[in-house]
C-alpha positions in Angstrom: 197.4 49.7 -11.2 201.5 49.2 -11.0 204.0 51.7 -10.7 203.8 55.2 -9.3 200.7 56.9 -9.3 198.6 59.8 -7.8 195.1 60.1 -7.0 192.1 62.5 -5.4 190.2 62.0 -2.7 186.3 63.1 -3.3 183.4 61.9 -2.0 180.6 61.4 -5.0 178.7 64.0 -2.5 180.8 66.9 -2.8 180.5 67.4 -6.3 178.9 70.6 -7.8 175.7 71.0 -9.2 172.6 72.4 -9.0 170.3 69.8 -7.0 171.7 70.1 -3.8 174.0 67.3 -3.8 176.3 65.4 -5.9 175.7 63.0 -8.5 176.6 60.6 -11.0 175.9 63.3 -13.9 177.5 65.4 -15.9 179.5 66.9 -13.5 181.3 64.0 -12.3 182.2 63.7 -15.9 183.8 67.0 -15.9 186.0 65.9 -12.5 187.2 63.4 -14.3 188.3 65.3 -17.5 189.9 68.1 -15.2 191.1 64.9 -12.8 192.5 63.8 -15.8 193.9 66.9 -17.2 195.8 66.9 -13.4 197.3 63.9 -13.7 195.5 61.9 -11.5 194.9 57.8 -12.1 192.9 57.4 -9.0 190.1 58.7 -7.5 189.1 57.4 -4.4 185.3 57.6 -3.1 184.0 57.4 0.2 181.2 54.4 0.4 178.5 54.9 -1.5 175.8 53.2 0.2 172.1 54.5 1.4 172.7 56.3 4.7 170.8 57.3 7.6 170.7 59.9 10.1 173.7 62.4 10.5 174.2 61.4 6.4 177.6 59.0 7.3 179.0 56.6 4.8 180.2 54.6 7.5 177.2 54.3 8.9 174.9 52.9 6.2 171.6 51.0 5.7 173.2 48.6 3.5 176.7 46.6 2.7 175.4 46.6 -0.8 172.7 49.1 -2.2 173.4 51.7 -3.9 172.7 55.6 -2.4 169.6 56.9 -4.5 170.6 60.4 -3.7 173.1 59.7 -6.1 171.0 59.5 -9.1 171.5 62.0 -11.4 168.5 64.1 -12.6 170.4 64.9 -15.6 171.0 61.4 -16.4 167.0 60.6 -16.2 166.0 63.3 -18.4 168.3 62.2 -21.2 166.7 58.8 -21.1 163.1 59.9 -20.9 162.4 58.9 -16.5 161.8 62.6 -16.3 161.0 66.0 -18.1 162.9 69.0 -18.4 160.5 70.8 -17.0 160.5 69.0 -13.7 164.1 69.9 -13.2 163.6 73.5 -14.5 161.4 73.9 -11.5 164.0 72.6 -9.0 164.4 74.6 -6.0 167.7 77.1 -5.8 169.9 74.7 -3.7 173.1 75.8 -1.8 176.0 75.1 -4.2 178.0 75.1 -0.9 176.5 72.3 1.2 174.6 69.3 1.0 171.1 70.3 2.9 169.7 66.7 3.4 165.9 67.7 4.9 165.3 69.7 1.8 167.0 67.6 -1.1 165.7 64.6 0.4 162.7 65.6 -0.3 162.6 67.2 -4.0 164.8 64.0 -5.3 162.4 61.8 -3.6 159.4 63.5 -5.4 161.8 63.5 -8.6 162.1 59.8 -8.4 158.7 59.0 -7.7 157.6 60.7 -10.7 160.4 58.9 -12.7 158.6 55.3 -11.2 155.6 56.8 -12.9 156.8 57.8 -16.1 158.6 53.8 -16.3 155.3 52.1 -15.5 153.9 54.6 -18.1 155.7 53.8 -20.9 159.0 53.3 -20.4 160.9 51.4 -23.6 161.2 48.0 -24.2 164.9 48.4 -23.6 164.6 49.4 -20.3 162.5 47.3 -19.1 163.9 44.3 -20.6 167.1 46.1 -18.5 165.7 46.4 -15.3 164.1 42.7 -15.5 167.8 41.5 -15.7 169.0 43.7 -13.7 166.3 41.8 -10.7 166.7 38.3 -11.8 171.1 38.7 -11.8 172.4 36.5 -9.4 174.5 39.3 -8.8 171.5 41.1 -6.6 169.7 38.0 -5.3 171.8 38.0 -2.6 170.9 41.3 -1.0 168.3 43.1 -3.3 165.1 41.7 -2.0 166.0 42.0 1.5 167.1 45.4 0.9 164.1 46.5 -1.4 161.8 45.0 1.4 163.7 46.7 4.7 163.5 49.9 3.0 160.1 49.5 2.3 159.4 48.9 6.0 161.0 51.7 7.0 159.1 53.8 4.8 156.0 52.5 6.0 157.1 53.0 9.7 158.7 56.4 9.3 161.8 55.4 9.4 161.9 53.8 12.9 164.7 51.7 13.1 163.8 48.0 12.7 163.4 47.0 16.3 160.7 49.5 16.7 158.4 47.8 14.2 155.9 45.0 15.2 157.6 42.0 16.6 156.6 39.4 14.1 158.7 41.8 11.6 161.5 43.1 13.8 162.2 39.1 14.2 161.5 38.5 11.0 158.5 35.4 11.3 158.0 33.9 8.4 154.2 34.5 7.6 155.0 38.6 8.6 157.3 38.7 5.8 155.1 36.9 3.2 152.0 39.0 3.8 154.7 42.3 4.0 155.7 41.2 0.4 152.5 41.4 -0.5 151.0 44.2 1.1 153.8 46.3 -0.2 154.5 45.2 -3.5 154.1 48.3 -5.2 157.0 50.1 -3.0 159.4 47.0 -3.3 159.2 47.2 -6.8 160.0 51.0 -6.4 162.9 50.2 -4.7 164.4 47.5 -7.2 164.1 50.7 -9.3 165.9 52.6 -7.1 168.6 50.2 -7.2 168.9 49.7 -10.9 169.3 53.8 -11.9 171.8 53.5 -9.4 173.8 50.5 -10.6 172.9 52.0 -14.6 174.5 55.4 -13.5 177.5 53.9 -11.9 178.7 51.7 -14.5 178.4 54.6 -16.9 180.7 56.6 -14.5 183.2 53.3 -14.7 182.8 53.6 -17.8 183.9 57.5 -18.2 186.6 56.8 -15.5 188.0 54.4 -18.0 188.4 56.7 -21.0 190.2 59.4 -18.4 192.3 56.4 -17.5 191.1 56.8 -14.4 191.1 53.9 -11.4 188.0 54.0 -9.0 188.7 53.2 -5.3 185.9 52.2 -3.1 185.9 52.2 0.2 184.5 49.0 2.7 183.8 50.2 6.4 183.7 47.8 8.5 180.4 48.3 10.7 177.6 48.1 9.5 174.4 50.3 11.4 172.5 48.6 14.0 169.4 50.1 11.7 170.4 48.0 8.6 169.0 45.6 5.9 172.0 43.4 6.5 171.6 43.2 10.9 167.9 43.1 10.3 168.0 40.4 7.8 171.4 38.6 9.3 170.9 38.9 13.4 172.9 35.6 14.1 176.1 37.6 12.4 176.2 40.7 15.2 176.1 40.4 19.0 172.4 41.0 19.4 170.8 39.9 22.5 167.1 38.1 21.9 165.8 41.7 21.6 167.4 42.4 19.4 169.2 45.2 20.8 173.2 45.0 20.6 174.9 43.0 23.9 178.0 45.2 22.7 179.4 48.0 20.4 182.2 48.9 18.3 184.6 52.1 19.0 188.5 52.8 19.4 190.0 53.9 22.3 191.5 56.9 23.6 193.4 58.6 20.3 194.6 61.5 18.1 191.0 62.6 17.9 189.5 62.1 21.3 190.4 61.8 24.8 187.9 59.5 25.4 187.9 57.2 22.1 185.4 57.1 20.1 182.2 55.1 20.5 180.6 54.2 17.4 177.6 52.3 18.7 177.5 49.8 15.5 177.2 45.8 16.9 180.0 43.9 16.2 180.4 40.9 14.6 180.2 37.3 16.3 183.0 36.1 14.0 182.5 32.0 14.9 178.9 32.3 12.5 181.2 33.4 9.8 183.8 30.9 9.8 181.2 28.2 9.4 180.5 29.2 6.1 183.6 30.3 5.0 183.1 34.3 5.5 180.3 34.0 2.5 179.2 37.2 4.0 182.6 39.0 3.7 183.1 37.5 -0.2 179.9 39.0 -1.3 180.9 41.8 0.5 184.0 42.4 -0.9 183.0 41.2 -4.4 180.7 44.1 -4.4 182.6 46.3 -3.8 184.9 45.1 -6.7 182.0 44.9 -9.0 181.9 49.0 -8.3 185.2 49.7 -8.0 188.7 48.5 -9.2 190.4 48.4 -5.9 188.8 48.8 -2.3 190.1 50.8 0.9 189.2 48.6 3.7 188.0 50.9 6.4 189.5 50.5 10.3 191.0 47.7 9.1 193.1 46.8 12.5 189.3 45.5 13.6 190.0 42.7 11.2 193.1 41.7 13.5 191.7 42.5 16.8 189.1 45.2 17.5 187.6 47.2 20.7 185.0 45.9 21.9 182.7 48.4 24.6 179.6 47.0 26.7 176.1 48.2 24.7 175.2 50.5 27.9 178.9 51.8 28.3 178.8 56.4 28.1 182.2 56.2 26.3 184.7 54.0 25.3 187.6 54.2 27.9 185.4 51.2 29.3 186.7 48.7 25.4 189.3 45.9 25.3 190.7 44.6 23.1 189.3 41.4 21.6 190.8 38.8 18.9 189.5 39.4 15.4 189.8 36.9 12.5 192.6 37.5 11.3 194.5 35.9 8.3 191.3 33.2 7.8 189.3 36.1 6.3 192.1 37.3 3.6 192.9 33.6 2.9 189.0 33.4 1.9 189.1 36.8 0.3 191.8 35.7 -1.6 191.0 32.5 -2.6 187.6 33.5 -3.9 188.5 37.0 -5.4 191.6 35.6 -6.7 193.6 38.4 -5.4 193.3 41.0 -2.6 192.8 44.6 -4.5 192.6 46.4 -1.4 194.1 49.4 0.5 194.3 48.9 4.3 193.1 51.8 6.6 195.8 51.0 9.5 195.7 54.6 11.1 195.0 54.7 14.9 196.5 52.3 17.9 198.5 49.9 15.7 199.6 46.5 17.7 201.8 44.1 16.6 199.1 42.0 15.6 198.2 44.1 13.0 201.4 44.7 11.6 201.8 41.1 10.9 198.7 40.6 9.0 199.5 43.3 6.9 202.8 41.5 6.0 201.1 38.4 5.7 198.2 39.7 3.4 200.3 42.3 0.8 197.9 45.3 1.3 199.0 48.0 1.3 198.5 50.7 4.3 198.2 54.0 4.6 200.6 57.4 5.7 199.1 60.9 6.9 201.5 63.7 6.5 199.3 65.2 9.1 200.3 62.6 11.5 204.4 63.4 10.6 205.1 66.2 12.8 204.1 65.4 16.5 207.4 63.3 17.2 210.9 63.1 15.7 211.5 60.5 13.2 207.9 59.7 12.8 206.9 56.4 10.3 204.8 59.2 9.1 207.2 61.5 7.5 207.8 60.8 3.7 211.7 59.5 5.1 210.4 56.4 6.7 207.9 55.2 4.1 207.6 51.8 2.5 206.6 51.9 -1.4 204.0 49.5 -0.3 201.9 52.2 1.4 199.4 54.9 0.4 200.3 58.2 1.0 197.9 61.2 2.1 198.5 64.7 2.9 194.8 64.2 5.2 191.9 62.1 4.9 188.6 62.5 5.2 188.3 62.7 9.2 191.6 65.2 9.1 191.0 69.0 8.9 192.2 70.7 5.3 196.0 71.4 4.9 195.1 74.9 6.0 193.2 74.0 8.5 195.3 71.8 10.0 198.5 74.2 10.5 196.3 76.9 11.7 196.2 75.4 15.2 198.9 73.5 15.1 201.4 74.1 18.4 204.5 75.5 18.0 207.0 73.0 18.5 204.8 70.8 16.0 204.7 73.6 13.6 208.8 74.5 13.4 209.2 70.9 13.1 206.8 70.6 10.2 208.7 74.1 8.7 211.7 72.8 8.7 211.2 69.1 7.4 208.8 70.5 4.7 210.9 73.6 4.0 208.4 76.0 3.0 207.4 78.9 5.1 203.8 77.7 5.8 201.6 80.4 3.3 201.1 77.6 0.8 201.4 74.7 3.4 199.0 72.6 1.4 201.1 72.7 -1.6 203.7 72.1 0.7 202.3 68.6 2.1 200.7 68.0 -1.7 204.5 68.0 -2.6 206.1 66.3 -0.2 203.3 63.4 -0.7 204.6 63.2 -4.5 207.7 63.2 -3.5 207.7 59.9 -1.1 208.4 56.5 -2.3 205.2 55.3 -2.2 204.0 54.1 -4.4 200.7 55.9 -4.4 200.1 59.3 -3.4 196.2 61.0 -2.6 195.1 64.4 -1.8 191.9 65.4 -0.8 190.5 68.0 -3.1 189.7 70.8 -0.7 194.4 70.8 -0.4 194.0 71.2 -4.0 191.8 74.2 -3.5 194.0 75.6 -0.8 190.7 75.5 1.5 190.0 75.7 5.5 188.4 74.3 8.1 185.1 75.5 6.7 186.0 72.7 3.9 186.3 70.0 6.3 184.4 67.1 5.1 184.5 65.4 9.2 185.5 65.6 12.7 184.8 62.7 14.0 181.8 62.5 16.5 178.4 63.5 16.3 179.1 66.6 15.0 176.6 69.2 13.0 177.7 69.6 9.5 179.9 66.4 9.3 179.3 65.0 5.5 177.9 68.1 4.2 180.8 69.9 2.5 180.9 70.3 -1.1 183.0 71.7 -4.5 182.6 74.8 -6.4 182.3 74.6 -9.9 184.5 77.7 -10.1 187.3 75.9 -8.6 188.2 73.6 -10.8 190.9 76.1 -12.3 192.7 75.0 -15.7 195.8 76.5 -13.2 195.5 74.2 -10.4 195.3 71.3 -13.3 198.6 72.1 -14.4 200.3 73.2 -10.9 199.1 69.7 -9.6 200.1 68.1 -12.9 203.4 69.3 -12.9 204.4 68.0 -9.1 202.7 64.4 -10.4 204.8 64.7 -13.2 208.5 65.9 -12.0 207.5 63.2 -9.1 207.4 60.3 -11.8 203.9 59.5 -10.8 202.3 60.4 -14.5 201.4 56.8 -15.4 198.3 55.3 -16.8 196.3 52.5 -14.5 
């Protein structure tokens, strides 16, 4: 995508519809007609991948799997995986909130008797399709060792890995074998799993390529310590012979918290990766490319140096800093990719270090009119932006618009009254213009400032906090008169292009 464009943020999650949580269906076709009647050429996701307890993208079970709770009911009935009769018995869902206990378990019972109706008599077609889909050198990378840790963790109740018998936890050789065999009948269920996913998606790409629509993924940069990829890779993360993580990654002290905020994902030891030239990192990132067409790279001052806290540490005042790879990871990204199609996340405590691998790599980074109005002159406020930047009126760890300026302080407040010169009862069209209106050279809103919602909208605060990933859209407001009100700023702002 060149030139000046404009985009929505929306996690795949917060679409409507009537299972519970969003999907890949039909009504992520509708965004995207109604995306496209707004003028948007981007629509950025949050990661899509399998996730665990507390339901965070960023804290996923996998660098490369797809989420099943992503597969679209809708989308298996029109190829025969399910009847319509099994989804005119759903249960009434809130149309509010993802509730993960409750559709966790329908959509699991859904897809289980999908697995059935394909070893039934599923069409040559689809078999032949999910045959290729297993054999691709694309998946042999990650798929069996993902469709065998989630396995596992079936059989053992979802336990994380080092709570399962030793001889698995540390991965022995003859364990694994007899595992494989022992539980071929759920491995096979999850290369299933996998391949509705992957068949889904690329039909969404597809759609997203008739709105002219760009897709941008998003990377983070830690993975779980209660992954396939730490289970199956221990000699990558600073694991002690336990197992157990010798140290953690967090940020310190910041906007958000006093304290910093501890993450508790093990970090990387980045010596193993260098050896084979980041062959971890390409795959990585090749995935990501193979879902998306460009790739926000979550915290990514980590990648330049990143905090690193002791494993038994209560908070992260007790980090420092420690050097990260640095350019030799873009320089392999690069070379291998053939280009670096990625958006920097460089928000937080931003050194000089980071700075200059920015300059050094090209990607762009990111600006938060939230951020704009604490100080003076900040190199948040639309005056003091680069075209080479990404601008946002939040993002997903921000309150709403609304939210936002509700509790804002005073001095704060006038400044962000005068500089945006509204009078603050539309604020978030206030911010959405004023993020059209900057030279970047790419401007995103998330969808609940479209809406004009609150803090009820808010999709995280970040923490372990109840409710955190849960939020989603009403079907009712996609209004043909937002379209056009958002349309008009994108257009009057020269950002009306095609990708």
């Amino acid at each position: 995508m060149t030139g000046r464009a404009a985009g929505l943020l929306l996690h795949a999650t917060s679409l409507p519809g009537r299972f519970g949580v969003g999907d890949l269906g039909p009504e992520a076709d509708r965004f995207l007609e109604w995306a496209q009647n707004a003028g948007a050429t981007l629509w950025q996701v949050l990661p899509v991948g399998p996730t665990g307890p507390g339901e965070s993208p960023y804290g996923g079970l996998s660098a490369f799997a797809g989420n099943p709770l992503l597969i679209s009911p809708e989308r298996l009935a029109e190829e025969g995986l399910v009847l319509p009769e099994d989804l005119a018995g759903a249960p009434v869902f809130s149309d509010e909130r993802f509730e993960a206990p409750a559709v966790r378990r329908w959509k699991e019972a859904l897809l289980r008797q999908s697995w059935k109706r394909f070893q039934r008599g599923a069409p040559p077609v689809l078999r032949g399709a999910l045959e290729a889909f297993r054999a691709s050198a694309d998946q042999a990378r990650w798929l069996p060792d993902w469709a065998l840790f989630a396995a596992l963790s079936r059989r053992f109740g979802d336990a994380g890995w080092i709570h399962w018998p030793a001889a698995l936890a540390h991965r022995e050789a003859a364990a694994l074998e007899e595992a494989r065999r022992d539980l071929a009948g759920e491995i096979a269920y999850e290369e299933y799993l996998q391949f509705l996913f992957e068949r889904q998606w690329e039909r969404l790409r597809a759609q997203a390529r008739h709105h002219g629509i760009a897709l941008l993924g998003d990377v983070p940069i830690y993975m779980s310590h209660h992954s396939a990829d730490v289970w199956a890779h221990r000699e990558l993360f600073t694991l002690a012979a336990s197992g157990m993580p010798e140290t953690v990654a967090g940020v310190p002290p910041d906007y958000f918290s006093e304290t910093g905020q501890l993450w508790g994902y093990p970090l990387y030891r980045w010596e193993q990766f260098g050896r084979d030239g980041y062959a971890w990192w390409i795959a990585r990132f090749a995935r990501g490319l193979r879902l998306a067409d460009l790739v926000r790279v979550d915290h990514f001052r980590g990648f330049a140096s990143y905090w690193e806290v002791p494993a038994a540490a209560r908070t992260a005042v007790q980090g420092r800093w420690v050097e990260g790879p640095g350019r030799a990871l873009f320089d392999a990204l690069r070379q291998s990719l053939g280009g670096l199609p990625l958006i920097a996340e460089d928000l937080g405590t931003i050194t000089e270090d980071v700075r200059k691998l920015l300059a050094v790599t090209g990607v762009p980074g990111m600006r938060v009119l939230q951020f704009a109005f604490s100080e003076d002159d900040s190199p948040h406020a639309p005056h003091r932006h680069p075209t080479n930047v990404v601008c946002y009126t939040g993002t997903h760890d921000n309150d709403t618009a609304r939210g936002w300026f509700a509790v804002l302080p005073g001095g704060q407040r006038r400044r962000a009254l005068d500089y945006l010169g509204g009078d603050g009862r539309e604020i978030e069209w206030d911010l959405i213009r004023a993020a059209c209106e900057s030279v970047a050279d790419r401007a995103v809103v998330p969808l609940q400032d479209v809406f004009g919602l609150g803090s009820e909208a808010r999709m995280n605060l970040p923490g372990d906090t109840p409710g955190n990933w849960t939020w989603r859209a009403r079907r009712a407001d996609f209004t043909l008169e937002r379209a056009g009100r958002l349309r008009r700023l994108i257009e009057i702002t020269g950002r009306l292009c095609r990708p």
